[in-house]
N, C-alpha and C positions, 0 to 999 in steps of 0.2 A: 504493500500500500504506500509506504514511504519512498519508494523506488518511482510508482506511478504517478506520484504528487512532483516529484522534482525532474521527471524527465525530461522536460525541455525548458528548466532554468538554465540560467547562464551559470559557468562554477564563482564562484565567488572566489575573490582575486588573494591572494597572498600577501601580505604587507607587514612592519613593523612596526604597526603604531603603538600595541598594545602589550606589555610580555606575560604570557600566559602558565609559560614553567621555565626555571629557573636552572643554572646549569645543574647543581646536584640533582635535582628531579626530573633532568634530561636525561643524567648518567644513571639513575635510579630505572628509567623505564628500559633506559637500552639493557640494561644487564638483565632486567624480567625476561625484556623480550628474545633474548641470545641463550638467555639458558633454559626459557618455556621451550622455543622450537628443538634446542637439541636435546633437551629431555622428553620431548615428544616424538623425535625420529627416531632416538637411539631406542628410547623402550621399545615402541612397537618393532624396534625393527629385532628386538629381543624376545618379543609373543611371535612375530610374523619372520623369521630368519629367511624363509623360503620365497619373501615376496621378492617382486619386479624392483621396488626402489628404495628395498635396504641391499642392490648390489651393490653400492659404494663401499660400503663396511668390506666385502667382500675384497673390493679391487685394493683395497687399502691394505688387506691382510689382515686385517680384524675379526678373530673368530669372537666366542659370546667373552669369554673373558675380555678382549678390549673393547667390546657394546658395552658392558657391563661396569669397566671401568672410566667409558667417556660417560655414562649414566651419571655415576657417582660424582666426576666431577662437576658435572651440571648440575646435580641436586645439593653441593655443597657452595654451588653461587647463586642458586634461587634463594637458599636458605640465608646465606651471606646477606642478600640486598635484603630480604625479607628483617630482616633485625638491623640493619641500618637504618631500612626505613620507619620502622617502631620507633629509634632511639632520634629521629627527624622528627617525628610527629612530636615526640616527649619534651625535646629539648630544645630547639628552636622555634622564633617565634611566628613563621611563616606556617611552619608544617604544622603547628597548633589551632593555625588560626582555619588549613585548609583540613584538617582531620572535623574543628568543628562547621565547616560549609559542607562536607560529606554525611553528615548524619541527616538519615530519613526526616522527612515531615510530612507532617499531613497534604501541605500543597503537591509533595512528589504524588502522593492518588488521586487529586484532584487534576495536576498537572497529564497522567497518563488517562485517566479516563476523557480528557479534552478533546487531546493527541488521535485518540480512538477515534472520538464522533467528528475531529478535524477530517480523519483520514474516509470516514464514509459521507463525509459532504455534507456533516448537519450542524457544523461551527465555519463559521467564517474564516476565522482564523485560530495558530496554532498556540498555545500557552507560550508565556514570554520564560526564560531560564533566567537561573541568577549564576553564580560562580559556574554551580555543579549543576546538570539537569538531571531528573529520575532515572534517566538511559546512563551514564558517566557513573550515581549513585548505586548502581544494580551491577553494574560490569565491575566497580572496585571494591562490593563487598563479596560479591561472587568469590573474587581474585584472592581475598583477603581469608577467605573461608575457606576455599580451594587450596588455600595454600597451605593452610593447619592439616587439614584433611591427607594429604599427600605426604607432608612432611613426617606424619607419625605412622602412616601407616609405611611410606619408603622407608625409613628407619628400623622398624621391624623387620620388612621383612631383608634390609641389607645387612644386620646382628640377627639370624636368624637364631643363631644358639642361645643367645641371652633373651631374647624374645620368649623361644618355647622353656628358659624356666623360668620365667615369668606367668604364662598364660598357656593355655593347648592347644592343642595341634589345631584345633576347628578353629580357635581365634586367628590362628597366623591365617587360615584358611580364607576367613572373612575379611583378613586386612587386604588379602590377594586380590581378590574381588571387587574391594573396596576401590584400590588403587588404580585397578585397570578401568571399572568402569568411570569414575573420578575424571581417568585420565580421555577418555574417551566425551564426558562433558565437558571438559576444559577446552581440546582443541577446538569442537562444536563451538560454543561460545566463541571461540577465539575466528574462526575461519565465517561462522555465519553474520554474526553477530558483532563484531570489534573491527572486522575488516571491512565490513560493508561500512558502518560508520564513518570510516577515515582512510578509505579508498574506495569501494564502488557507489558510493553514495556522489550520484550525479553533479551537486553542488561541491566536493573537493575532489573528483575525481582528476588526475589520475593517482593523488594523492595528498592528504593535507599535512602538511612540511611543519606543521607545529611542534613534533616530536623530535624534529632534527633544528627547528629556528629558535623553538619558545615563544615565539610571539603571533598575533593574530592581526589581520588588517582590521577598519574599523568597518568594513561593511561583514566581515565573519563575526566578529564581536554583537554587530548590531542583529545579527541573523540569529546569531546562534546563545549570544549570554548576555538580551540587552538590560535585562535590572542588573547585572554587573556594571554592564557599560552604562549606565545612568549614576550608579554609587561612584565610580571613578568620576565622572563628569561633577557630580554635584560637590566633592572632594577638592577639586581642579577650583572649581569656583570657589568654595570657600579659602582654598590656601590665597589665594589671587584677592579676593576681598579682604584675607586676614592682613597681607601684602601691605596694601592700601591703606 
């Protein structure tokens, strides 16, 4: 529906008026995103050895132990950025300020159910966004939850000894499960739903460069997060009045 709403806008232009993520939370996404994808080849290609496009392990000379140990070092830089960025959130005063613009509110149900009746034609128009919109809200607690989820059950079962005297064999069983299917939501999310957002989506397509610039032009800003872009603005005028 969101596809059919925007297919013959123009993409909205790239610029630096506004900065939207800051270098650490540049270098924060990129390491998600370099150790989500090769935590997600390598495993499958650790369930799937026989497919088509885990032959590169293969031409590398990679049998399961080096899958297993490019695995491990991915999941020990998910986990790495995953506690830097807690200790972001906690202690500086930016990551505190956007850990509290990421908590739910009532407007995000208000805000999606809009979105809904925008998308079948019985709203004029679409909810305005502030920082975070409910779409950005839902993809980083997803990520946030996903990433507990993964973490304790890939731990288990990579000390599988220390695991089973811990807990039984059915437990490690159900971490197995846990973790493949987990991992099997996470790319989904990530490939249907994170990509379309900020590349097939008609308006930044053939890609929106926020993740590599930090910053937003003022017609993305105004598109996509205008009661931010009004609190910066109203901001601007008062420093400029206080000025005065």
């Amino acid at each position: 529906l969101d596809f059919a709403r925007k297919f013959r806008v123009t993409r909205l232009p790239d610029g630096d008026e506004y900065l939207r993520f800051t270098v650490p939370e540049r270098i924060q996404h990129a390491t998600m995103a370099v150790s989500f994808i090769v935590l997600a080849y390598s495993g499958f290609s650790l369930k799937f050895p026989g497919a088509w496009w885990a032959a590169p392990f293969v031409w590398l000379g990679y049998g399961e132990e080096g899958r297993r140990l490019v695995h491990r070092i991915a999941a020990v830089a998910m986990v790495a950025v995953c506690l830097y960025h807690i200790l972001y959130l906690l202690l500086s005063r930016r990551g505190r300020r956007g850990l509290v613009d990421m908590l739910p509110r009532l407007k995000d149900i208000r805000d999606a159910i809009l979105m809904v009746r925008y998308y079948l034609g019985l709203a004029k128009d679409h909810p305005h966004f502030a920082r975070f919109s409910y779409i950005e809200k839902a993809e980083y607690w997803a990520l946030a939850w996903g990433s507990v989820i993964m973490t304790v059950t890939g731990f288990a079962l990579w000390f599988e000894n220390t695991s089973l005297r811990l807990i039984p064999k059915w437990g490690l069983d159900v971490a197995t499960a846990i973790h493949y299917y987990e991992a099997w939501l996470a790319v989904l999310a990530i490939v249907v739903w994170h990509f379309y957002w900020v590349i097939f989506n008609p308006k930044m397509y053939p890609m929106s460069l926020v993740w590599l610039t930090g910053r937003m032009s003022e017609e993305q800003m105004a598109e996509e997060h205008p009661l931010e872009l009004d609190e910066i603005r109203r901001g601007s005028d008062e420093d400029g009045q206080s000025g005065r």
